[in-house]
N, C-alpha and C positions, 0 to 999 in steps of 0.2 A: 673777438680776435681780429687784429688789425687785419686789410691786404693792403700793402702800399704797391701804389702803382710805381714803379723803381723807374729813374732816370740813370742817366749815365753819369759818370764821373766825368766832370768839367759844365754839367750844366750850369748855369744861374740861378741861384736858389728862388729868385720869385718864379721860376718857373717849376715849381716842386708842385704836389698836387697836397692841397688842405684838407683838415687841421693836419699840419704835422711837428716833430718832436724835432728842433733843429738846435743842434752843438756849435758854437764858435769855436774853433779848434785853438787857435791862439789866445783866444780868453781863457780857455780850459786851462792850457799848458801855465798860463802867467800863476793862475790862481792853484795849482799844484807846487809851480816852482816857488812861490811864496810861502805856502806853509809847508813843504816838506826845506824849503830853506833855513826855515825858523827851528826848525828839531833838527837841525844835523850838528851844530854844535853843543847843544845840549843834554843832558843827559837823561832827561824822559827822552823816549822815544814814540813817535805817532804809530797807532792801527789804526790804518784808516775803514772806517765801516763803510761799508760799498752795498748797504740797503738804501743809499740815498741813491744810488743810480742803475744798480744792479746789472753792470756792464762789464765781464771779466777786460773791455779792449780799454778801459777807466783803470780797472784797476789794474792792471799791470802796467797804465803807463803811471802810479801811484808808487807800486813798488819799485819799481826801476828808479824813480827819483831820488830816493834813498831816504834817510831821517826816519825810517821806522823799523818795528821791531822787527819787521820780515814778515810779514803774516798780513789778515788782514780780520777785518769781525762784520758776522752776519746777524738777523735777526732771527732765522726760521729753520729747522733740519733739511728743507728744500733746497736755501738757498744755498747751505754751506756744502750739495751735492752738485749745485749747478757750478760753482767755481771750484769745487774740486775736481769735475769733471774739463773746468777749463785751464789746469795747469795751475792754481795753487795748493799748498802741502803744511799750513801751518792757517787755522782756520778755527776762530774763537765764535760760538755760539752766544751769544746775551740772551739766552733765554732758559726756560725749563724743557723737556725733555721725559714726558712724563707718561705716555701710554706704550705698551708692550710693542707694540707694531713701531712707534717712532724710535724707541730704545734698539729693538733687533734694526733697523736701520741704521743708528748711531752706530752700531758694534759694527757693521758690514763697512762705513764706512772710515771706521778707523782703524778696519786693514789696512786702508791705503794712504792716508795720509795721519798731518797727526790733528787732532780735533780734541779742544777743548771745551766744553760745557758748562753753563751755570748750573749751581745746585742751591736749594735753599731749605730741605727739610730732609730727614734722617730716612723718611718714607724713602722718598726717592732715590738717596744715596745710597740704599740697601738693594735697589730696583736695579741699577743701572751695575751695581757689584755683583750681584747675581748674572746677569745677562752677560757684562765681560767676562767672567769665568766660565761660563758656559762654552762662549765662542770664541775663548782665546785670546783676547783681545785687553788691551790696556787706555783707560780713558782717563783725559790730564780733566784734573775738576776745579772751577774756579768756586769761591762761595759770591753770589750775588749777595750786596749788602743795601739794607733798604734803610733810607735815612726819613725821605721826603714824599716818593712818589707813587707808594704803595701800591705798584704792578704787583712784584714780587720781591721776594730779598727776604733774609734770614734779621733779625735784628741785631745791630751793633752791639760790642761788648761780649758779656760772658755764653748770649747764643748762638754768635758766630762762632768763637774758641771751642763751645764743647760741638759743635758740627764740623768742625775743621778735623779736630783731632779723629771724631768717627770717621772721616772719609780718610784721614792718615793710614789709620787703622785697616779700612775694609780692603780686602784682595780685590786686581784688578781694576783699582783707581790711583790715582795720584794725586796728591794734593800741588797744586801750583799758585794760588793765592789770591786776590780779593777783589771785585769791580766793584762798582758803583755808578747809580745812572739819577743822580740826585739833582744835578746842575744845570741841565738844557732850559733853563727859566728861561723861555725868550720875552713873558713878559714883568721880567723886571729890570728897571734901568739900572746901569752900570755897579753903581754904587752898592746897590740892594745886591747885585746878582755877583760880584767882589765877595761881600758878608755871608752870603748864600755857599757860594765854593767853599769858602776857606772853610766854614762851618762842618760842612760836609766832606772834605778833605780831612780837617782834626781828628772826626769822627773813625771814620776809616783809618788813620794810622795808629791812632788810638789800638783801634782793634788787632792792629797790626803787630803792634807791642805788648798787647794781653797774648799774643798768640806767640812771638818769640820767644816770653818768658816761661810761657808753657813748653816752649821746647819744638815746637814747630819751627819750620821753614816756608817762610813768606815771598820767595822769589818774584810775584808780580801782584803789583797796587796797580790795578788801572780805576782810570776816571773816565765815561763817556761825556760827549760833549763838546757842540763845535763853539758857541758861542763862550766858553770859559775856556778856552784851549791855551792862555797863553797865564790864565792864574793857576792851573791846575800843572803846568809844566815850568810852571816858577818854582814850587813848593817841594822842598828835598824827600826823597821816600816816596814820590809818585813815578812808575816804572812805564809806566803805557797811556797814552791819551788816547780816547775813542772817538774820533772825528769823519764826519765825510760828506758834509752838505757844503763845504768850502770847494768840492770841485768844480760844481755847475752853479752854485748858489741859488737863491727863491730871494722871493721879498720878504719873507719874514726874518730870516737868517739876515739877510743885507741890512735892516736898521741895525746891526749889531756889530757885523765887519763891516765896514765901508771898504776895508782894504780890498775888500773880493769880491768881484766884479760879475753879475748873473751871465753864464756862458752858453746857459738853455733858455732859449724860449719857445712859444706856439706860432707857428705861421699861420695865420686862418684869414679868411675870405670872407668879404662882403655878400651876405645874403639877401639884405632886405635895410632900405631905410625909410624911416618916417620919422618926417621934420628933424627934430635935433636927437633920433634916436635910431642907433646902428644896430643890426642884426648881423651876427659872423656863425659861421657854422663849426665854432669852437665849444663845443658846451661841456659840463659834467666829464662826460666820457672822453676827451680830449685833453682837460686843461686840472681837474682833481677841481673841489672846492671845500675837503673837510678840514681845513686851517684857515678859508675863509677865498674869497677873491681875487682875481688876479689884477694887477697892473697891467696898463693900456699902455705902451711904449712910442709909439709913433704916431698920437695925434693929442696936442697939446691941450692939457686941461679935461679929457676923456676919462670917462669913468665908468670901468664894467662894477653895476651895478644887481647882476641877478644870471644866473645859468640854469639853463634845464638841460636837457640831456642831448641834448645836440645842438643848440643855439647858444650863443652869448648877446646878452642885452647890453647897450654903451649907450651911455649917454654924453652930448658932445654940447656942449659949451657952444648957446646959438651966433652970439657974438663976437666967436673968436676968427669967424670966417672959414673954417673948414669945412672942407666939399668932399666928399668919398662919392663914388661909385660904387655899382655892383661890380663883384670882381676883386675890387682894390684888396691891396693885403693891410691887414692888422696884426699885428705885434703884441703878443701877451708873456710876459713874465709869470709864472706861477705863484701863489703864496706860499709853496710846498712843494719842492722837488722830488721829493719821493714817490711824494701821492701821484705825482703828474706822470713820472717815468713809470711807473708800475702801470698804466695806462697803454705803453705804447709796446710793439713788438721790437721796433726799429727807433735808432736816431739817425738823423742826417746831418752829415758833419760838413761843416763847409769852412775854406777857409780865403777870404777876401770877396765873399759873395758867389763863391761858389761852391757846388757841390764836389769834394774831397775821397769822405766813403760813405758807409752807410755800414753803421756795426747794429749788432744785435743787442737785445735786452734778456737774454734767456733767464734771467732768476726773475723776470716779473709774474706774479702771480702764484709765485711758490709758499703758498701759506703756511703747508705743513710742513 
């Protein structure tokens, strides 16, 4: 568990103590005002998923920007009690929901706002129909639809329709309609990841229109996914995009938007150098490395090459003439914003090089 040693509001962010989590505040705001611009005239609407930052003071300046459906989507039962707890009331689960203690949690907490859940087998559907009628409660059910990524999901076509229709059916549920988490290819280029969406897009409204003619009501198609967000909000019949590594952005997400611009990085400190190799006291536990490495921002031709759990290893280009000190700050970009922010307690928000506020991370950590 972090302890940041807090500075004041107006200090100068090199004078922050290392590693820490530091927010651009006007890169933030540009790269929200951009894609909540791109959905206001349109007619899909963004939820944005705020497991990429798990900041309620992100997302409500997400929602406030308008172009979404009102809501936002979480990955875990934790998280969607940690921003229920911070003033949102319309709160989509992408996951299953599946042992007795997480379900009596689910029911508690859709007394208080409204929460919907992915489902993907009859098991479960019957699990969560019993517990709502037990405690009085009514829970909206989306069906996860599994195309490509076999986490979870129901299969498209006629086993999504006859699961649709049972969750029509059972007391104490609702049916509300369909997601999909097939599209996040980050690594396929454009072209590929074009044929990829749409594929997976057909698929789902397909089932969309098996499920009409059965006499269902299909009120929401969402798509997750930040890197297809503008082919999946092209396509008529898709009602919700799932997006939200566009607010802070990572390197890996950037080869794919250049539009948006990384708003988060690692401040960390020179520990140790030898010859043309740097040591910073950003490692593992600071910066994430399970989608691979970070990018070195402010020494040209630098290459973080290895992390352990508290060190970052760089390697620096002997001939480009760069001199570091112990001390000196180094700039790391994450390959993964998620992974990195679920690391920290706090972000530090700065804007013009200085320190602005310091908000919380309260859903980091919230597995279950």
């Amino acid at each position: 568990m972090d302890r940041p040693i807090f500075k004041p509001v107006g200090t100068p962010m090199e004078e922050l103590d290392t590693p820490s989590l530091v927010v651009d505040i006007d890169i933030l705001d540009q790269n929200i005002e951009k894609m909540h611009g791109y959905f206001a005239e349109r007619e899909a609407k963004l939820r944005p998923h705020v497991e990429a930052h798990r900041s309620p003071a992100i997302a409500h300046k997400q929602i406030q920007a308008g172009g979404t459906v009102g809501g936002i989507a979480v990955t875990t039962l934790g998280q969607a009690e940690v921003f229920c707890q911070n003033g949102f009331n319309d709160v989509l689960i992408i996951n299953t929901v599946v042992t007795e203690q997480k379900i009596n949690r689910l029911c508690n907490l859709a007394r208080q706002s409204k929460v919907t859940i992915s489902v993907d087998s009859s098991k479960n559907a019957g699990d969560l129909s019993k517990a709502a009628l037990d405690m009085g409660v009514n829970i909206k059910i989306v069906l996860n639809i599994n195309g490509r990524l076999d986490r979870f999901g129901v299969q498209p076509g006629s086993n999504a329709v006859e699961l649709a229709m049972l969750v029509r059916d059972l007391d104490g549920l609702a049916f509300d309609g369909l997601v999909s988490n097939e599209c996040n290819a980050l690594d396929f280029e454009f072209a590929a990841l074009d044929r990829e969406s749409r594929r997976c897009i057909e698929q789902l409204l397909s089932t969309k229109g098996m499920m009409e003619k059965a006499g269902l009501k299909v009120p929401v198609v969402g798509m997750l996914g930040t890197p297809n967000y503008e082919i999946a909000a092209s396509i008529e019949g898709i009602t919700d995009v799932i997006a939200g590594s566009y607010t802070l952005m990572d390197e890996r997400h950037r080869e794919h938007l250049p539009q948006f611009q990384p708003a988060a990085k690692i401040m960390s400190s020179v520990t140790g150098i030898h010859e043309d190799l740097i040591i910073t006291d950003s490692g593992r536990k600071a910066v994430g490395a399970d989608f691979g490495l970070p990018a070195v921002n402010n020494i040209p031709g630098a290459e973080c090459f290895s992390l352990s759990a508290e060190h970052g290893r760089i390697r620096v280009d002997s001939a480009s003439g760069v001199q570091k000190q112990l001390g000196d700050i180094v700039w790391l970009t994450p390959r993964d914003i998620g992974t990195c922010a679920n690391l920290h307690d706090y972000i530090h928000v700065v804007r013009g090089g200085v320190l602005e506020a310091i908000w919380g991370i309260p859903a980091r950590g919230h597995y279950r």
